[in-house]
Backbone bond lengths (Angstrom), bond angles and torsions (degrees), N, CA, C in turn:
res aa  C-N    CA-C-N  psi(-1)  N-CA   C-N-CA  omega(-1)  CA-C   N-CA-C  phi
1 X - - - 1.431 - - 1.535 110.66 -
2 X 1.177 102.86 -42.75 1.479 101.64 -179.04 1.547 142.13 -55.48
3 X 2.147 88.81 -33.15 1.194 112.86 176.32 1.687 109.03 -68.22
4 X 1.428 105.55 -34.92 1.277 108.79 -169.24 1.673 111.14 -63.05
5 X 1.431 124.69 -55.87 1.264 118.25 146.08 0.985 162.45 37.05
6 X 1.796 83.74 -102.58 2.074 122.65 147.79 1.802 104.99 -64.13
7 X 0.949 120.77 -23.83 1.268 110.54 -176.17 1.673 102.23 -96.39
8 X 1.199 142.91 -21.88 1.216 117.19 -175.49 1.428 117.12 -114.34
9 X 2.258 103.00 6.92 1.226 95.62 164.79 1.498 107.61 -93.88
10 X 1.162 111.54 -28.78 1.699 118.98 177.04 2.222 99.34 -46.54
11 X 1.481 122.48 -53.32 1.336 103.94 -172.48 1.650 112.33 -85.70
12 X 1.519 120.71 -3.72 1.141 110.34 165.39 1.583 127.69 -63.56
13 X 1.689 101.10 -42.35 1.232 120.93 148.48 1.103 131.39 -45.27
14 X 1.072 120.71 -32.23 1.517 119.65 175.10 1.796 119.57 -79.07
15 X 1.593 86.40 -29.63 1.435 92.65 177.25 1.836 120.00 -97.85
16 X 1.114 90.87 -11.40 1.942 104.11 165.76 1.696 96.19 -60.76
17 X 1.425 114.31 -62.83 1.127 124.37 -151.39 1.904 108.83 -71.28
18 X 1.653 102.38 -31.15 1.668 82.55 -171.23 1.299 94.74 -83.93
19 X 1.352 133.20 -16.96 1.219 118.76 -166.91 1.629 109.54 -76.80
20 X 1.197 117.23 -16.96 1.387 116.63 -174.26 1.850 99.19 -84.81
21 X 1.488 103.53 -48.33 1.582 66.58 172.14 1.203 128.19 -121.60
22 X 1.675 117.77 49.66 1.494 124.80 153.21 1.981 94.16 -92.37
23 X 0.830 142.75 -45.78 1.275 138.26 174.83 1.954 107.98 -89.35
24 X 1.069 104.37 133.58 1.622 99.06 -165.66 1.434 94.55 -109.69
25 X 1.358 129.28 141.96 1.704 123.55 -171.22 1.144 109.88 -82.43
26 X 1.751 118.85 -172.00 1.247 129.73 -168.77 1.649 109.38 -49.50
27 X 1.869 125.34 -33.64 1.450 135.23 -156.99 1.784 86.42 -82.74
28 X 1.104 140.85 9.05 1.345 119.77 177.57 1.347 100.92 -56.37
29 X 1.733 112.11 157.79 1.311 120.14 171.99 1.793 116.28 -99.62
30 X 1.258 110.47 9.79 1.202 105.46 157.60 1.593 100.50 166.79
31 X 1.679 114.66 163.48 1.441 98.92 -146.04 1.876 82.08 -169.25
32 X 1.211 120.28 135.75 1.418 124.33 172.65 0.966 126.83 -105.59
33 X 1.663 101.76 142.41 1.996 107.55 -159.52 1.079 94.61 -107.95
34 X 1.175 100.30 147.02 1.598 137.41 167.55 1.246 110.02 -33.78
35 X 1.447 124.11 106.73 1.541 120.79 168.94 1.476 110.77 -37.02
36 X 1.835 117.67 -69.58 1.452 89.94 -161.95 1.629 113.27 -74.13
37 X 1.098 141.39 37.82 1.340 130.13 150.25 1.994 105.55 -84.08
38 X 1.067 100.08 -39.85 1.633 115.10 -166.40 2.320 96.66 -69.14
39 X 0.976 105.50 -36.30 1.512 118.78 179.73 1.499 121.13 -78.26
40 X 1.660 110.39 -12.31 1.397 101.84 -178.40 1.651 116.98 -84.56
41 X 1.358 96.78 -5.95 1.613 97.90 -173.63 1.653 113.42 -91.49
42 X 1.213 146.18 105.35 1.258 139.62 168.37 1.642 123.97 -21.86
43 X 0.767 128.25 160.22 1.302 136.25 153.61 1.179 133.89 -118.33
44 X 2.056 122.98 113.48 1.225 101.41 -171.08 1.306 95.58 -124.23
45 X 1.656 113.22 -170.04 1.297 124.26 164.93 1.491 122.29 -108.74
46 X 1.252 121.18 131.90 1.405 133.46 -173.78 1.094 127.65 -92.29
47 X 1.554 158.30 59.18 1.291 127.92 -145.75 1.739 109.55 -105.05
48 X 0.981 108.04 123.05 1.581 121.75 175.39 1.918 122.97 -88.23
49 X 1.261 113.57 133.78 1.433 103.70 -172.50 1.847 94.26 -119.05
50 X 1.048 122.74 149.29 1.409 135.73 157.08 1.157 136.76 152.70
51 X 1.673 139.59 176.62 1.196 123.97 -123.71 1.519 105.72 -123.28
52 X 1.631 132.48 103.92 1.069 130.98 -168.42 1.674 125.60 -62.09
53 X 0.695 144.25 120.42 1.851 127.31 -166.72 1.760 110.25 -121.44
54 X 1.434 87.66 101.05 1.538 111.73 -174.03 1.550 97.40 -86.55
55 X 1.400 138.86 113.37 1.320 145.85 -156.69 2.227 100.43 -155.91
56 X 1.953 88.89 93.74 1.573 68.57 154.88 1.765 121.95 -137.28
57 X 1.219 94.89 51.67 1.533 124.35 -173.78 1.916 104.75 -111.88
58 X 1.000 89.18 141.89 2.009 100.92 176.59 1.644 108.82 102.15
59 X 1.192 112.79 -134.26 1.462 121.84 -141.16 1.522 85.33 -107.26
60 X 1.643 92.97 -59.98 2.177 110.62 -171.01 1.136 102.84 -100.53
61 X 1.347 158.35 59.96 1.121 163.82 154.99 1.848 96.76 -24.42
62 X 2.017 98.11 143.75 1.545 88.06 -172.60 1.918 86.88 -107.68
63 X 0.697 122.44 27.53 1.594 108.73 -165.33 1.533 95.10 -165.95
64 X 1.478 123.26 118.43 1.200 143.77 -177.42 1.384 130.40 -111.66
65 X 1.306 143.89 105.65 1.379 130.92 164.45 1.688 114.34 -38.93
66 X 1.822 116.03 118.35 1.633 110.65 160.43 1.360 107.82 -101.40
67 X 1.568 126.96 -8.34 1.204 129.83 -155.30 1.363 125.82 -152.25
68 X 1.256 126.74 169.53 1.488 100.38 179.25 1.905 100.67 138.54
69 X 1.323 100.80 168.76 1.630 117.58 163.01 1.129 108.69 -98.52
70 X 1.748 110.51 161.23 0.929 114.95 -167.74 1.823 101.64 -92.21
71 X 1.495 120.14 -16.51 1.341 135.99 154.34 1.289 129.33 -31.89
72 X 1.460 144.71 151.15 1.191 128.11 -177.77 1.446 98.49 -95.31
73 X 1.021 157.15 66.21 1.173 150.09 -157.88 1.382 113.58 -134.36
74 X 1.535 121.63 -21.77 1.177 126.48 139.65 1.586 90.40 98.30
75 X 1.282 138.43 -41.89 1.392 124.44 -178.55 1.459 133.48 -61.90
76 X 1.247 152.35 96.03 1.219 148.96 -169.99 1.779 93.44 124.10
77 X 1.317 131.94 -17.05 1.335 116.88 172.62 1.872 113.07 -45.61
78 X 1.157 101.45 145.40 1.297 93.24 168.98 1.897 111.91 -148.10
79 X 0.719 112.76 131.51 1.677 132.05 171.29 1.358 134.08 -56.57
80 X 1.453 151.68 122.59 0.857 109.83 129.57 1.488 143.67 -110.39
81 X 1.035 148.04 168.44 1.951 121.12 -171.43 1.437 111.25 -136.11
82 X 1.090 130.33 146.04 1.547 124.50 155.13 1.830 94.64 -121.38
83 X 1.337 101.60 99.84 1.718 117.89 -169.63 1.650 101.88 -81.70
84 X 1.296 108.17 141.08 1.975 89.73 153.30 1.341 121.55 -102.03
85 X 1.171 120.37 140.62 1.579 135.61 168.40 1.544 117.85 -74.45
86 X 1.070 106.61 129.44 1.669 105.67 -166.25 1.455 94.60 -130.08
87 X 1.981 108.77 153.69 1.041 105.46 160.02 1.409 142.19 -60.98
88 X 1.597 108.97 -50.75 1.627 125.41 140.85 1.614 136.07 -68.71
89 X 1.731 116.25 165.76 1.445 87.40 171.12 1.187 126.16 -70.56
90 X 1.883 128.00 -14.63 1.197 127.51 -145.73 1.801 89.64 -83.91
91 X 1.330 102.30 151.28 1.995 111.35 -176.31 1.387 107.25 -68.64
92 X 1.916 113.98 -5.57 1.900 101.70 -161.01 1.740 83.46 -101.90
93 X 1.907 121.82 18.60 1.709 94.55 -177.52 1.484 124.69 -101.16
94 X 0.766 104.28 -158.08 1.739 100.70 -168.91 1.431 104.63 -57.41
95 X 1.275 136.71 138.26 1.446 140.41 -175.73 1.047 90.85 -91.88
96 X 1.642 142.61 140.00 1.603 155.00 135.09 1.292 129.06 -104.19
97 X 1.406 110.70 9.08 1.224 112.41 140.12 1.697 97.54 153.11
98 X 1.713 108.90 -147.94 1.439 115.82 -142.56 1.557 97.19 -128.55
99 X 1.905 114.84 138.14 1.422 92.35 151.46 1.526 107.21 -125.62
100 X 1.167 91.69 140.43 1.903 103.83 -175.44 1.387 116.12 -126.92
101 X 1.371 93.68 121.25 1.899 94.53 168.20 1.740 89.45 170.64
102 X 1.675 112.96 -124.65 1.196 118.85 -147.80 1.903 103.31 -150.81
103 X 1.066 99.74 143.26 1.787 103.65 168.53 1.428 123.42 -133.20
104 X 1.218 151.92 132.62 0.978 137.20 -165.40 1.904 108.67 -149.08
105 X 1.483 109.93 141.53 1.106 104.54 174.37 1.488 123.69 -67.62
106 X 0.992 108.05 134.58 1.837 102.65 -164.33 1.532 83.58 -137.05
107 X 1.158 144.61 9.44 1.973 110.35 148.34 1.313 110.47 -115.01
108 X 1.348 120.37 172.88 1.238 136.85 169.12 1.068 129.77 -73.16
109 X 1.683 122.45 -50.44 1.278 141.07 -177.11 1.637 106.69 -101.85
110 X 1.540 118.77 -2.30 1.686 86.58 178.36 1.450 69.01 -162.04
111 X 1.684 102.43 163.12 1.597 108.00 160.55 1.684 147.24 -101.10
112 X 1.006 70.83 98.51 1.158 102.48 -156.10 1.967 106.85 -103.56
113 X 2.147 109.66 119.01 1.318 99.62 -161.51 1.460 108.10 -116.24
114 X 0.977 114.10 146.97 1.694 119.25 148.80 1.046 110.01 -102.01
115 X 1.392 86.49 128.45 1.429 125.94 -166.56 2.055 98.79 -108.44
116 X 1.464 95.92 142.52 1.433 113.47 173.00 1.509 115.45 -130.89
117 X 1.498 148.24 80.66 0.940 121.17 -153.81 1.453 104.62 -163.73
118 X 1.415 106.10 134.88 1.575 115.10 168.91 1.609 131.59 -69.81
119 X 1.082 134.00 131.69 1.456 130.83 162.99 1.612 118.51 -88.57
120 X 0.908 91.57 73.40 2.086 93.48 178.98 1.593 109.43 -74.52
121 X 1.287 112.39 104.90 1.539 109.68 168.77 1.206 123.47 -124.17
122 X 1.364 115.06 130.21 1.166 169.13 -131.27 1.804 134.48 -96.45
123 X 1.651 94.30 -36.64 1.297 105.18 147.18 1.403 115.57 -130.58
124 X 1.812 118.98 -167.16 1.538 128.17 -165.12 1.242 123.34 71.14
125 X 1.168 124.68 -134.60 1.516 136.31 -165.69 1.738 92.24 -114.08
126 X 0.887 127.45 -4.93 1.681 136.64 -164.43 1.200 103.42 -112.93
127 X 1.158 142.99 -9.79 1.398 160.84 -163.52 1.498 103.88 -58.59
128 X 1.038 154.16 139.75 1.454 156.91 -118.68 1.457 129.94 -26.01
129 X 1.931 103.84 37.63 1.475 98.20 168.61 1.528 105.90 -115.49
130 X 1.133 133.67 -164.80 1.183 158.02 -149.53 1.653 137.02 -164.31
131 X 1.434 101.52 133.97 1.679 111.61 175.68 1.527 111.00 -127.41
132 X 1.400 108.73 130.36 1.390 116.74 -169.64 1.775 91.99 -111.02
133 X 1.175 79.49 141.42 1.745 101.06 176.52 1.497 106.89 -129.74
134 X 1.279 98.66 133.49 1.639 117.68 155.91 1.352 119.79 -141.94
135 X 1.397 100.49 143.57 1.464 109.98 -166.16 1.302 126.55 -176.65
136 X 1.133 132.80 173.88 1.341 142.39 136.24 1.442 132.56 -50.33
137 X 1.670 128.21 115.51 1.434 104.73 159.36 1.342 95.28 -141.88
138 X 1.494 88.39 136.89 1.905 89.74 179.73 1.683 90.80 -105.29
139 X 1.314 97.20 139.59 1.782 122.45 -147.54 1.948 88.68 -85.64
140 X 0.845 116.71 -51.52 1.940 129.65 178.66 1.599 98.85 -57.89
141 X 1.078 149.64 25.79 1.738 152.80 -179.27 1.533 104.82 -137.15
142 X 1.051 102.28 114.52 1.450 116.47 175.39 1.409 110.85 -32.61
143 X 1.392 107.03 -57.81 1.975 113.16 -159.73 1.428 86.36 -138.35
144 X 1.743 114.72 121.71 1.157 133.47 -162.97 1.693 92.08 -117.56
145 X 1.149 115.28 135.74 1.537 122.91 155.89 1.502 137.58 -114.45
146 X 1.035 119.92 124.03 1.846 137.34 -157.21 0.986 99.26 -115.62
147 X 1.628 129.75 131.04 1.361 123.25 138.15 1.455 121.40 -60.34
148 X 1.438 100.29 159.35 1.841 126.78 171.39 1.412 89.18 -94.75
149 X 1.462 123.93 129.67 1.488 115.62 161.92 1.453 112.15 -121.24
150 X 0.972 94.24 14.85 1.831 99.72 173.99 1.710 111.43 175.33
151 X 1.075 102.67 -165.25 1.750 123.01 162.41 1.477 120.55 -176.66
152 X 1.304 126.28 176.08 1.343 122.22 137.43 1.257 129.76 -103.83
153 X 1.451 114.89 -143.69 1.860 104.81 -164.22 1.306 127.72 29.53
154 X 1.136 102.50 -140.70 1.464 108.47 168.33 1.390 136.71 -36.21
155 X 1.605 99.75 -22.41 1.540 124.61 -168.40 1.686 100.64 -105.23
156 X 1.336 130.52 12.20 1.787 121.00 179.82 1.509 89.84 -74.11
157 X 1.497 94.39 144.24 1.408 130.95 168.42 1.923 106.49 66.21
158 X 1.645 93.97 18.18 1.974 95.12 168.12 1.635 122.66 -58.63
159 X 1.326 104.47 162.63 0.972 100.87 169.24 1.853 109.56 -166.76
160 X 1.400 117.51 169.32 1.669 103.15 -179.62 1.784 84.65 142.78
161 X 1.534 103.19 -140.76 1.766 106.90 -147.69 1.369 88.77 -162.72
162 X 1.241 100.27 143.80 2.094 128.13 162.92 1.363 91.11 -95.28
163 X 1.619 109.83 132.43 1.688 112.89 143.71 1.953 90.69 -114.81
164 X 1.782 70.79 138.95 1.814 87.16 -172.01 2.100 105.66 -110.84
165 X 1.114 108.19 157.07 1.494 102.61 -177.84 1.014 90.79 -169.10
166 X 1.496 106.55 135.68 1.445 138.99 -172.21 1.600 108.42 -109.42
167 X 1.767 100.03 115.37 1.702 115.40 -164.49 1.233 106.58 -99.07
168 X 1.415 121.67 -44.47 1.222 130.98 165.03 1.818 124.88 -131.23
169 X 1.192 125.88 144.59 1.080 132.03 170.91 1.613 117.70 -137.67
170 X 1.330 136.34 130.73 1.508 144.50 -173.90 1.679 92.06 -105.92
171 X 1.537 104.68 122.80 1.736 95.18 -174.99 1.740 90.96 -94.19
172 X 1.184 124.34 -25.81 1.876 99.57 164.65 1.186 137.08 -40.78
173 X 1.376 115.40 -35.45 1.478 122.09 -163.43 1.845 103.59 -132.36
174 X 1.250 112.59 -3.04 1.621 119.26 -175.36 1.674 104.31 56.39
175 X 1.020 112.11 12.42 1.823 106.00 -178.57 2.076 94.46 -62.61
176 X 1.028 117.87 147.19 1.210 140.87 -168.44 1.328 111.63 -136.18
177 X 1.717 100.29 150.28 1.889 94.90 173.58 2.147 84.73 -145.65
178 X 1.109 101.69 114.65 1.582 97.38 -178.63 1.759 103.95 -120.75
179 X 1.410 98.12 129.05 1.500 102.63 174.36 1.605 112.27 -79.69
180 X 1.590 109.07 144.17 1.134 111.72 -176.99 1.863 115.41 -131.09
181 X 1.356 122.55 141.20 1.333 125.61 -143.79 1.837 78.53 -144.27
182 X 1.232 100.82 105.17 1.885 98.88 171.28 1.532 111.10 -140.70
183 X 1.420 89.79 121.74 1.665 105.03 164.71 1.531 118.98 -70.60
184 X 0.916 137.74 141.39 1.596 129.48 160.19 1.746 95.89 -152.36
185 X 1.231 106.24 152.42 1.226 135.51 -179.74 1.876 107.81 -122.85
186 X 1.890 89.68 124.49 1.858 86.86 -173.65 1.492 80.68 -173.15
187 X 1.604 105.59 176.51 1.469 118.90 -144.39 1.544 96.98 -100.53
């Protein structure tokens, strides 16, 4: 009797055990999906136009120095903004949403920014998702180009480019109004 036992806890065991690790459980650290689940969704392209408003002049300033020298030299400054996005350039037009994050001078010899920053918009069919950009823009170039390196909502797993253009700038106060033209591609 005893042997019998030892013998059918020994192959239960045996079979607890390969099955756990020929099948790996829910804690795997990563695990590959099925193409056709990943293939049923289309892929299109989106392109969005409107007008960023970099403002750090007045009462509510949207864009703030956290960092920086005390030098005019402009390199190591760094920003942060919650901008509004407008349909037009003028500040009284329809708002479509937000850009939030950070900019910072990142060259030595020219100014030139990296940029960190979300597009949260606010109305349409786009209405509480998001495109994060990081990048380069050297501020002295007419038509600047940024990658999209992601989003959420509607926008997970985006990807594509900002062309940025600067309509107006006040060199007293650096308040800015830059038009923005972005492709992204997402499901």
């Amino acid at each position: 009797m005893t042997s019998l036992i030892k013998n059918t806890l020994t192959i239960t065991f045996y079979f607890i055990l390969s099955s756990s690790l020929l099948h790996p459980s829910n804690g795997a650290f990563s695990e590959e999906i099925s193409e056709a689940i990943s293939m049923k969704r289309m892929e299109k392209t989106t392109r969005f136009h409107f007008f960023f408003h970099d403002i750090h002049s007045g009462k509510s300033p949207s864009a703030i120095k956290i960092a920086g020298t005390p030098d005019s030299s402009l390199f190591g400054d760094t920003f942060m903004m919650d901008n509004t996005l407008t349909e037009h350039q003028e500040g009284t037009s329809k708002v479509v949403g937000k850009a939030q994050g950070m900019y910072a001078f990142a060259a030595k010899n020219e100014p030139a920014l990296l940029m960190v920053l979300n597009l949260e918009f606010t109305q349409g069919e786009f209405n509480g998702s998001s495109l994060s950009v990081l990048g380069r823009n050297p501020v002295m170039v007419d038509v600047r180009e940024m990658p999209i390196v992601g989003g959420s909502g509607r926008f997970r797993y985006a990807s594509g480019y900002a062309l940025a253009h600067t309509v107006w700038f006040e060199p007293k106060t650096s308040d800015a109004i830059v038009e923005y033209n972005v492709y992204v591609k997402h499901y």
